[in-house]
Every structure is written in C-alpha cells, then in structure tokens.
N, C-alpha and C positions, 0 to 999 in steps of 0.2 A: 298765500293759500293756506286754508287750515291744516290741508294734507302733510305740505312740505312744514307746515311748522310742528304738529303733531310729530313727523317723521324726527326733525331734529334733536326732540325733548328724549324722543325712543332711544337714537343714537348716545345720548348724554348718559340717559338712564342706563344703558346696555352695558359701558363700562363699569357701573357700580355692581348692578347686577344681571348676569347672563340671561337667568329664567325671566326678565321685562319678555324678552322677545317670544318667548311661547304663550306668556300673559297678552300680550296685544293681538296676539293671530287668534286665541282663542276666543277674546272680547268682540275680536271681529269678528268668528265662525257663528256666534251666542245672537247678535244682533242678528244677523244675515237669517239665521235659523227661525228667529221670530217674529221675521218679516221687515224689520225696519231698514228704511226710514217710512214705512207707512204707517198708518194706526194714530198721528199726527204726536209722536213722538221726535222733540230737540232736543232733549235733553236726558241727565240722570234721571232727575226726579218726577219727571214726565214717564220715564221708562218704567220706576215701581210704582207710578197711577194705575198706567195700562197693566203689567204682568206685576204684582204681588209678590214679596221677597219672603219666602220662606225659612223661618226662624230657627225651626228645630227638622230635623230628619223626619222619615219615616220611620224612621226604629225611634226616635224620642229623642235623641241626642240633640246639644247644640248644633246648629249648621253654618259652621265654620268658611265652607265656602258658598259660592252666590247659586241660590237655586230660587227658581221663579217660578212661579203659579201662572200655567196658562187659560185663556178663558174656557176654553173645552175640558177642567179637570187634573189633565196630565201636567208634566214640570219640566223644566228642563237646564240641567248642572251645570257648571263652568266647568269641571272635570274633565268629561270624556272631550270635550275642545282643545283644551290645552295637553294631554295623554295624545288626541294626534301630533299636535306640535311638534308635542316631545320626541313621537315613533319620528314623526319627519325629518328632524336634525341630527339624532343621534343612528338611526335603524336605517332610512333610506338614503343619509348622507354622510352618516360615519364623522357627524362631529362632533368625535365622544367629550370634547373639551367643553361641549355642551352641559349645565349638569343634569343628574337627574333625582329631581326634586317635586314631584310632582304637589304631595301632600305643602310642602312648604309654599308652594307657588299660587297655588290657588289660595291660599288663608291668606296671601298678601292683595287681595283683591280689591282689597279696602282703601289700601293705598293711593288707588290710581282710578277712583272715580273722575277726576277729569278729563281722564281719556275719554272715560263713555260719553262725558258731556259731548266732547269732540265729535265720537264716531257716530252718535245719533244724530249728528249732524250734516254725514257724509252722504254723498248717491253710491247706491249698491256698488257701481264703476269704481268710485274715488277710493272705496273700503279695499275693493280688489285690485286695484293698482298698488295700493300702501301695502299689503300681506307680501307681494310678489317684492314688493320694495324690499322689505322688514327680511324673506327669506334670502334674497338676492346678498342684502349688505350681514346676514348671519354666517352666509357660507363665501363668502369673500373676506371675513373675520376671525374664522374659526378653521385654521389648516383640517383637510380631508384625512383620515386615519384609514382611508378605504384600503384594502390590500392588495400590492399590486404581483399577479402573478410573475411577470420580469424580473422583479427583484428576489426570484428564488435562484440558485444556482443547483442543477440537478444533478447529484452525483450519480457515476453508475453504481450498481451493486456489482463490486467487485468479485465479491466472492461466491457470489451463486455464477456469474459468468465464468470464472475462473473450473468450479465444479463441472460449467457445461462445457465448456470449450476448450480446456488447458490439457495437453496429450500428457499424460502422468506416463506415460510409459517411456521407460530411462533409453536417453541418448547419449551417444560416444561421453563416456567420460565422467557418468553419473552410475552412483551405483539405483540398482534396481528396487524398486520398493520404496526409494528416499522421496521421490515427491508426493506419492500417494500418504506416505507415512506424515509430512507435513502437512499434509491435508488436513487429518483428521487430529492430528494436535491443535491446528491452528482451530479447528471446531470448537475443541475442548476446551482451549486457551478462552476463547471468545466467550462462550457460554457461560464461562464459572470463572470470572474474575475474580471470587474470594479465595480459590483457590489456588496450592501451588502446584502447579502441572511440571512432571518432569518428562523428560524423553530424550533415547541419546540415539546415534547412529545405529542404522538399520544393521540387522545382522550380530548386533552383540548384546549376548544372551541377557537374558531379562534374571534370570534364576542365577546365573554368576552374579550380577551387581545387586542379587536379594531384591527384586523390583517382582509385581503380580503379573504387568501386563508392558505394552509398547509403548504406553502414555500411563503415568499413574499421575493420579492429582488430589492431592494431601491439606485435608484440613487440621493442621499444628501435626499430632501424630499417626489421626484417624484417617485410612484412606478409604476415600471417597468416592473415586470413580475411578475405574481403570479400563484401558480399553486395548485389544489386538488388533492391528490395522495388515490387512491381507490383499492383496492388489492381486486378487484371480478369480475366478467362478469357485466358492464354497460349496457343497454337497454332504450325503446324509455323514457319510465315510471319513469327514475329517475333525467332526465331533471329537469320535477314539482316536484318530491319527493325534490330534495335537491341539484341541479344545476342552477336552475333557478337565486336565489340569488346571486350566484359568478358570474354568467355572465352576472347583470346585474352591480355588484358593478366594475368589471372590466375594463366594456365599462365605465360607470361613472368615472372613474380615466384615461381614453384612456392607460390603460395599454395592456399588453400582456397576454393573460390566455391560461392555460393548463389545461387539464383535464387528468389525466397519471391513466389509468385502467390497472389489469391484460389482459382484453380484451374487448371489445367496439361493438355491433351492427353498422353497415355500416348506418344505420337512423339516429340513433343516435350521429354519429361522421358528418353526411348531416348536423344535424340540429346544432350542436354547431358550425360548420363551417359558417353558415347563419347567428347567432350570433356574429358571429365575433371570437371565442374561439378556439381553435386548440384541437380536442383529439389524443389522443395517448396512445398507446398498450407496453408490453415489448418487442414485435417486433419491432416497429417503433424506439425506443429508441436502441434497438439493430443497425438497420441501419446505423442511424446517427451515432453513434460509431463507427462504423464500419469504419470511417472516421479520427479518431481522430488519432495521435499520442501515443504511451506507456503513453510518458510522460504527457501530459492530460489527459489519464484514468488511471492514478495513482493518479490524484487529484481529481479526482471523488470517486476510493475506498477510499482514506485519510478521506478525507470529511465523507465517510458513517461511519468509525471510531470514527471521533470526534463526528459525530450525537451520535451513540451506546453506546459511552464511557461520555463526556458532556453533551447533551441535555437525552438523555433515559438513562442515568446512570444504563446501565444492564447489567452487566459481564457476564452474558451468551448469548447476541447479541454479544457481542465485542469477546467473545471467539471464537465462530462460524464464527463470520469475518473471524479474525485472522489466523484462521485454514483453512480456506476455500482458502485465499489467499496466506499462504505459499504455500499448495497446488500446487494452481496454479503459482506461481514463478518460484516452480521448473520443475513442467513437462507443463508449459502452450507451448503450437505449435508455429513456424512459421506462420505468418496469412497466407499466402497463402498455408497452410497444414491443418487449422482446418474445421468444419462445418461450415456454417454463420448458426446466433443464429434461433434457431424456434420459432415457434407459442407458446405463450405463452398458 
C-alpha cells in the first residue's frame, strides 16, 4: 500500500531528522485544505497546474517556503500547518525532545516533493489514517516531559505552623522568654543570611556584653538590624519604661530596629514607627512567613534549635522543639489547606 510504504520512508527519515514528522502532517493539513484528491490532481506537478506556487511574498521577498495561489485570489502557506504540528507535539504533548524549528522546517520543503507525489495520491481516509499514524509513532518515540503532580513532595511550612500552634509560654524547667526569644532570632537568621546574627541567653543584659538589642545582626562591623523580643502585651507606657533607649541606640548606629511582642497597642507601634523603629506582633511575623518558601522556614525552625540547644543550653526547650516539629512534619497541611496564623 502506498500508505504503509510512504509511512516507512517517514519512519526512516524521522531518525535523521525530527522536524519530517511536523513536515508530513502539515503537507497533509495543506492538501486536505485545498480540497484534494479532487480538482483531478496525482501528483506534484499536477498540484502547481491547479494551485500556482508563489515565488516571492507579499512584502517582495523570496518565498522560501511553499505558498500557493488559489483560484478565488487568496494563498495559502505551508507554515501556519506545520506551527500546529509543532503547538501539537511540543505544547499539547510536552515533547519538548521535539525540536523547534519551525523557519528551518518549512524551507526544507523542497526536499520531500515525493511525498506530495504520494499524498496527492491518497483518499482524504488514507491521508487521516497516516497523520494519526505519524502522531501515534511521534509520541510512542519521544518520552512525555509532561509534569507530573505526584512527583512533588509537599513539605509543610514549618515555621508559620510553628508561629501558630507552638505554646511559647515556658514549661517546668525552661526559662521564660527563651522560646519566644528563638523565635524571633530564628526570623532574623532566616531573612538576612548575609548577615551575622548574634544572640545569647534570655535575661543577660544586652548593655553588659556592649550589644544594642536581644538579636543584633552585623554586617563585618556595621550593625545592621537589631531587634528586642518581648513575650507580653506592649502598651503606650513601656516606650519610657525600657524602649526608649534601644530606639535611640538604633537610630545612633542608622540601623534597623524591631521591637517583636506577643501583641503591641496600635499607639504604641504609631509612636515607634515616628521613631523610626518597626514593631511587630506574632501575627505580623506570621504574615511575612506566610511568604516564605519551606525551605527558608526550615532555617528559621534550625536556627530556633541551635538557639535551645547552643546559646540556652536546655534540653527541655530543644525537646519541646523537636517534638513539636516532628509533629508537624508529619501531619503539617498543604498551605492552601491550612488556617492563616491568628492573633496572637
């Protein structure tokens, strides 16, 4: 049969070069389009009796590939034919192994006038059998690059669940302040990777060890952002009690200051914002999270480890982590499945 012998020459041709197989479906779409096999066209040379091969563009240029003069005026290109080919194997089949060549493909058109001979030869049936053929052995040829959702593994976000769910308020045998205080280091650690974040155990004076704040984080000897971590409800009154002095020592250095509370009066976060000083709540840091990748709020929980474990040296912080976070490893949500974090 001409079908099956045409098909074999295809298959031959396919391993020299990929783009045959978008040239033969388009050769087919071009005939199909101009009506043949009727018009008493067998052949190539039969086919530019009937439709006219057009030499040059409309813009003047050579015409490099095959465009035909139909009897009504209009033309019509081998291009937009083989362009669906193309969207077919690569766009609706993902076989990007496919190339794409389109300009190249079609100037090779010249090559493979004996195909036409063939397909002018074929019943509209035989033409649409072979295309179906030709994409069938394309994509039985060419592995599928399609992406398969399965193969994602979904980590939870650790550390906005952590934020929501983790009771920071200290149990037998932890000191008080020490997990909230990791909190917001492990924040800082996270966010500013170029920087060197220091922080030691809760309760020892910041102004004894010549430090600004709870967390300072030092570019070489410029510091950079400093932040007080406070685990109570802030109000207007504690500005003067014991704020005043970090937001003066902050602006003195044109650093960055935080003031990170369990929750903050809206005066009171006015007036340090007039200061120049940013406060922020375990919602707010929640938010911002909410932004992050897995994989940076897994260096934010790391960080609050090595705080528990290194600097507060207290295996019943680091145990409560630990346990806290397998936890959530295992049954943490999809983010677009969980609550976003509450009001602290």
């Amino acid at each position: 049969m001409k079908r099956e012998t045409l098909f074999r020459e295809f298959t031959e041709e396919f391993r020299r070069r990929k783009f045959s197989a978008g040239l033969m479906l388009a050769l087919i779409d071009l005939l199909t389009d101009l009506g043949i096999p009727d018009h008493n066209v067998t052949s190539y040379q039969e086919l530019l009796g009937r439709f006219p091969r057009r030499e040059k563009t409309k813009a003047g240029g050579r015409a490099v590939t095959l465009i035909l003069d139909k009897p009504d005026g209009s033309t019509v290109s081998l291009r937009p034919f083989y362009n669906a080919a193309e969207r077919l194997f690569r766009a609706t089949h993902k076989r990007f192994d496919y190339p794409s060549c389109a300009p190249h493909a079609t100037q090779a058109w010249g090559e493979y006038e004996h195909w036409m001979d063939t397909l002018t030869q074929l019943e509209q049936k035989e033409r649409a059998e072979l295309k179906q053929q030709i994409v069938d052995y394309v994509l039985d040829q060419l592995p599928s690059q399609e992406f398969d959702p399965n193969s994602v593994t979904i980590l939870p976000p650790l550390y906005a669940l952590l934020l929501r769910d983790f009771d920071f308020s200290a149990s037998k045998g932890e000191p008080s302040g020490a997990a909230f205080q990791g909190a917001v280091f492990g924040f800082i650690r996270a966010d500013n990777p170029h920087l060197q974040v220091e922080i030691d155990k809760v309760r020892v004076g910041s102004k004894r060890l010549q430090r600004v704040g709870d967390i300072d984080a030092w570019d070489g000897e410029r510091l950079a952002i400093s932040a007080e971590a406070k685990q109570y409800e802030l109000n207007d009154d504690d500005y003067d009690k014991q704020l005043s002095g970090f937001v003066n020592e902050v602006n003195k250095r044109g650093a960055i200051g935080l003031v990170v509370a369990e929750d903050m009066h809206d005066s009171l976060r006015q007036k340090l914002a007039d200061a120049g000083v940013r406060g922020l709540t375990l919602s707010d840091l929640g938010e911002i999270v909410a932004l992050w990748d897995p994989a940076k709020q897994r260096i934010a929980v790391e960080s609050m480890i090595y705080h528990a474990v290194h600097v507060e040296k207290n295996s019943k912080l680091a145990a409560r982590l630990k346990a806290f976070i397998e936890s959530a490893s295992a049954l943490g949500e999809p983010e677009g499945d969980r609550e976003p974090p509450q009001e602290a």
